[in-house]
C-alpha positions in Angstrom: 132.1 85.6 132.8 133.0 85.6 136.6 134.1 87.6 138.5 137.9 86.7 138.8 137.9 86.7 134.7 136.5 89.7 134.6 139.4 91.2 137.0 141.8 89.5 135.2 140.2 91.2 131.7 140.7 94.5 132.9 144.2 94.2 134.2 145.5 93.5 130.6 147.3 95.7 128.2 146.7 97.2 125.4 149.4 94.0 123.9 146.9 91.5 125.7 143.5 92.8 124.8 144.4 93.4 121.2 145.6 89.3 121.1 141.6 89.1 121.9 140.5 90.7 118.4 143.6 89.2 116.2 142.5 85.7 117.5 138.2 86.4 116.8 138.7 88.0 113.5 177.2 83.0 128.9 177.2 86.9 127.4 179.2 86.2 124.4 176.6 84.2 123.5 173.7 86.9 124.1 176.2 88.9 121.8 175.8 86.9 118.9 172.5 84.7 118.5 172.6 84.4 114.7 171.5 85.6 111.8 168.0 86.9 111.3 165.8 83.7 110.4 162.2 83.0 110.6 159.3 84.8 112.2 156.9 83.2 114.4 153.3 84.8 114.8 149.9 83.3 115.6 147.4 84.5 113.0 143.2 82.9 111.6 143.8 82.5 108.1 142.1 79.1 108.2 139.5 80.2 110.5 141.1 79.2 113.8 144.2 80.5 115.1 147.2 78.8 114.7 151.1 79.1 114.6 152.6 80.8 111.7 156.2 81.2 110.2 157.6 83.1 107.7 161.0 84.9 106.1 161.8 88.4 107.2 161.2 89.6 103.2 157.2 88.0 103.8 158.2 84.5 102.0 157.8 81.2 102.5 154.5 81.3 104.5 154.2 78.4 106.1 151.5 76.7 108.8 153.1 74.9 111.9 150.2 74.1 114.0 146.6 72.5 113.1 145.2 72.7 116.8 141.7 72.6 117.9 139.9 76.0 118.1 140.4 78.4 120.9 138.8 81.6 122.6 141.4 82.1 125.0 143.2 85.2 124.4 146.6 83.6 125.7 146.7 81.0 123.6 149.2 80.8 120.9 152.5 82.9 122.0 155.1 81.8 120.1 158.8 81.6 120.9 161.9 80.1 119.5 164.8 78.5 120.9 167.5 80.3 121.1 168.9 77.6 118.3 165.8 78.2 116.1 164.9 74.4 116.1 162.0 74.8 118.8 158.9 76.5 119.4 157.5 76.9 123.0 154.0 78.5 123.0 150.3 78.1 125.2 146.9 76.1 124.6 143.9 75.3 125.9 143.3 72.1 124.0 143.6 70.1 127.5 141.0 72.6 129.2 143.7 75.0 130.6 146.5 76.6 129.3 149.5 74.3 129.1 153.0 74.9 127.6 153.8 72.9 124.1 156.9 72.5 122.2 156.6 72.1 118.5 159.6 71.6 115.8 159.0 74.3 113.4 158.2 72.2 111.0 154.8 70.9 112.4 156.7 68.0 114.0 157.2 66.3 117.6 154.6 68.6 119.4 155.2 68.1 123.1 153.0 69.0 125.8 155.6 69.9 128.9 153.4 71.2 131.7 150.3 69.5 133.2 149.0 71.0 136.1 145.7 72.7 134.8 147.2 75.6 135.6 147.1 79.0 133.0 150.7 79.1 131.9 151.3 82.5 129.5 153.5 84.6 127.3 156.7 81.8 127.6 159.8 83.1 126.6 163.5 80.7 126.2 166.0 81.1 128.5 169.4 82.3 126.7 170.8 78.8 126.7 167.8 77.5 125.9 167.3 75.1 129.2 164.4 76.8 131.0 161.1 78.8 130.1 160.1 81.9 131.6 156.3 82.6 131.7 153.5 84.4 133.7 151.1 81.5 135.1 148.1 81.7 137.2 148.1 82.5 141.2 146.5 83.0 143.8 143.1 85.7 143.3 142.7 85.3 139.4 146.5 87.3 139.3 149.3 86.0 137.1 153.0 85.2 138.6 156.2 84.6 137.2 157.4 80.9 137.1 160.1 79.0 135.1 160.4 75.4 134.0 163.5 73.5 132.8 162.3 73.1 128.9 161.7 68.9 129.8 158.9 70.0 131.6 160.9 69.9 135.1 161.7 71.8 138.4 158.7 74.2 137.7 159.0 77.1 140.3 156.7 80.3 140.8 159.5 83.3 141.5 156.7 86.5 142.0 154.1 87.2 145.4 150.3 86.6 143.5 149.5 89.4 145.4 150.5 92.0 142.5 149.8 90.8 139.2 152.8 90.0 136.6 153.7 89.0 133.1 155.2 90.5 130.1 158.3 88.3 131.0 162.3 87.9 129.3 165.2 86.9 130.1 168.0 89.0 129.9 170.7 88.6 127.5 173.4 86.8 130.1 170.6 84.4 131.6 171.1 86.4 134.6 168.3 88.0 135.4 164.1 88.3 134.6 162.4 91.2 133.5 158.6 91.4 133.9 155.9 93.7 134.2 154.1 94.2 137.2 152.1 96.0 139.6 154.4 95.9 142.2 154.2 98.1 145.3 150.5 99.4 144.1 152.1 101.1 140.6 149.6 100.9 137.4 152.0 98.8 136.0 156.4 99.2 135.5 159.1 96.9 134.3 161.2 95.5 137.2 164.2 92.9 137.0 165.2 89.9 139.3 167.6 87.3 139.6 166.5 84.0 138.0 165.7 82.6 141.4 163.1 85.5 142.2 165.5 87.6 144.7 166.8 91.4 144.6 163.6 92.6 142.5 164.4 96.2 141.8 162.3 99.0 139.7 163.8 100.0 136.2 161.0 102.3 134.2 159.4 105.4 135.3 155.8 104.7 136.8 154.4 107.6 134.7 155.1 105.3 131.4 153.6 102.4 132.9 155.5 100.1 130.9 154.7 96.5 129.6 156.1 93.8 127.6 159.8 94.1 127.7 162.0 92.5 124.9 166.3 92.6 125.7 168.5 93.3 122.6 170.9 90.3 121.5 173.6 92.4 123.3 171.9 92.8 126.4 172.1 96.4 126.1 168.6 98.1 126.0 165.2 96.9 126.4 162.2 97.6 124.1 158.6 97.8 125.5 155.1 99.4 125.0 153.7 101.6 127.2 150.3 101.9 129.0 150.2 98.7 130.7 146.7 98.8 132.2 145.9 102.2 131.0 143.2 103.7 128.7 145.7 105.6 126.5 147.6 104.8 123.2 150.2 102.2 123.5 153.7 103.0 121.7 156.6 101.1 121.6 159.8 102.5 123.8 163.3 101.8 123.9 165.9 102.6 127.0 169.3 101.2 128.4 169.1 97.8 130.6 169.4 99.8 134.0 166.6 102.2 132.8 168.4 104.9 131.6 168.2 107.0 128.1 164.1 106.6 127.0 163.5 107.0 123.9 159.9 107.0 122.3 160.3 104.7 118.8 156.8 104.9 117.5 153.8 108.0 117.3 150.9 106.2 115.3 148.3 109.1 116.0 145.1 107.7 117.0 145.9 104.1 116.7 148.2 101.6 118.9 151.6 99.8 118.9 152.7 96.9 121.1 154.6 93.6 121.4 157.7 94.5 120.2 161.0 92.4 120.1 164.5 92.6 118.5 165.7 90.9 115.7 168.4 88.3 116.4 171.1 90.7 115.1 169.4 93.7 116.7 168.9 95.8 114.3 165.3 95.1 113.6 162.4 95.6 115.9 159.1 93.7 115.3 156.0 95.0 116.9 152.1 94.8 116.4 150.2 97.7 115.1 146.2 98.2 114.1 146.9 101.1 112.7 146.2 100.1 109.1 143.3 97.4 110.4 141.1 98.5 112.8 140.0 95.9 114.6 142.3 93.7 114.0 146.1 93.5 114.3 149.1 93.6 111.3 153.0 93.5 112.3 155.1 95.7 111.4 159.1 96.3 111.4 161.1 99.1 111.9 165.1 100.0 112.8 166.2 99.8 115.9 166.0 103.4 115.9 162.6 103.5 115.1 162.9 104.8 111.4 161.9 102.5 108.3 158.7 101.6 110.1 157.0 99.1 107.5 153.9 96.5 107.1 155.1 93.3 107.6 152.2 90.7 108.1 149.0 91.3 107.5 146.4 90.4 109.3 149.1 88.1 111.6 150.7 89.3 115.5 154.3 88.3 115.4 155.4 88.1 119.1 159.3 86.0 118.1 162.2 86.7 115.7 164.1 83.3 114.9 167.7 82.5 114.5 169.1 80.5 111.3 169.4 77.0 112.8 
């Protein structure tokens, strides 16, 4: 492994390096996505990752993807449309990390970036005409760049100077938020416009937070903590401007991360080994962080659906 690998290696979460052991072994709109529908999560039950779906009670397990396999740990991110009718995620069939859109059922796979460049961790716009995503810079470090979902108008928003990713929209389309290491911090969760300006600092250093996921009213943010950090990752939940932190999840001795709302917000899915070592199950709780139940085993779920 070089030497820029390696720096990259050790700049990952706890989310990120876990993905490395699952994958071996308008604001009335934003108010009202839809009723809860399908899952997406990447999981090797054939012996090569690929991309999964399935119904929020564990039924109807089905395969979307049959793609070549892979040892990057960035491949396979799931995302659906905000209609339910697409999946964006990463692979490095090509070589690199390009961005692909599938139908979810297995259908009209598209390949809509082709620069050779690492493209990460996409997330839809609210509307559902652009993709957020980290993507490689300058140094081995990840920015933040978007791309109209045709494959268009691709534009890097963040300096490659600090590294970034863990990327959403929020709720309105307004606005990105993204982990970083901004201004030298371990790692926090800041928010921009769309366009990259008025970046501004919304989680405590101290909880050096990662991975944000907005609620369907725009309201709060979930997110693990320990963002290039040796500690325990648990999942967090706190108002859009940063305000009322609440701590969701205590596994004792073992880690949660990825976590992201339902479509009707009243669910929150996130990754846990805590009943796999080694490996990685999801899991779903309330909002609240009660009712904390196994989900998927052995499969990382990183995308609640809509009902088309």
């Amino acid at each position: 492994m070089n030497t820029v690998k390696e720096l990259r290696l050790c700049m990952l979460s706890f989310a990120h390096l876990l993905l490395i052991v699952a994958m071996t072994s308008s604001l009335s709109l934003a108010a009202d996505r839809g009723k809860n529908g399908k899952i997406a999560f990447q999981a090797s039950y054939t012996g090569s990752v690929q991309i999964y779906t399935v119904n929020p009670d564990g039924t109807d397990l089905f395969q979307v993807t049959d793609l070549p396999a892979t040892s990057n740990i960035f491949a396979l991110w799931p995302d659906f449309s905000p209609d339910g009718k697409r999946i964006v995620f990463p692979h490095d069939m090509t070589g690199a990390l390009e961005l692909y859109v599938v139908n979810p059922d297995g259908t009209n796979l598209t390949q809509i970036t082709h620069d050779s460049r690492d493209h990460i961790e996409p997330r839809w716009s609210p509307d559902g005409t652009h993709i957020v995503f980290g993507t490689g810079g300058k140094y081995g470090l990840n920015v933040i760049g978007t791309i109209r979902a045709d494959g268009t108008d691709f534009r890097m928003l963040t300096t490659p100077v600090w590294d970034s990713l863990g990327v959403e929209y929020t709720a309105d389309g307004s606005h990105i938020i993204f982990s970083t290491q901004l201004d030298g911090y371990v790692a926090a969760l800041w928010i921009m416009d769309t366009d990259g300006k008025h970046l501004r600092r919304l989680s405590d250093p101290k909880l050096t937070a990662s991975v944000p996921d907005v609620s369907p009213d725009g309201k709060q943010v979930v997110f693990n903590n320990q963002q290039n950090s040796p500690g325990l990752s648990n999942i967090f939940k706190m108002n859009l401007d940063g305000t009322d932190v609440i701590r969701l999840t205590r596994p004792e001795g073992n880690n949660d991360g990825l976590p992201s709302f339902s479509p009707d917000g009243r669910k929150v899915l996130f990754v846990s080994d805590r009943e796999s070592p080694g490996s990685l199950d999801t899991w779903v709780m309330d909002a609240d962080g009660s009712h904390q139940r196994l989900l998927i085993k052995g499969g990382a779920a990183t995308n609640w659906g809509v009902q088309p």
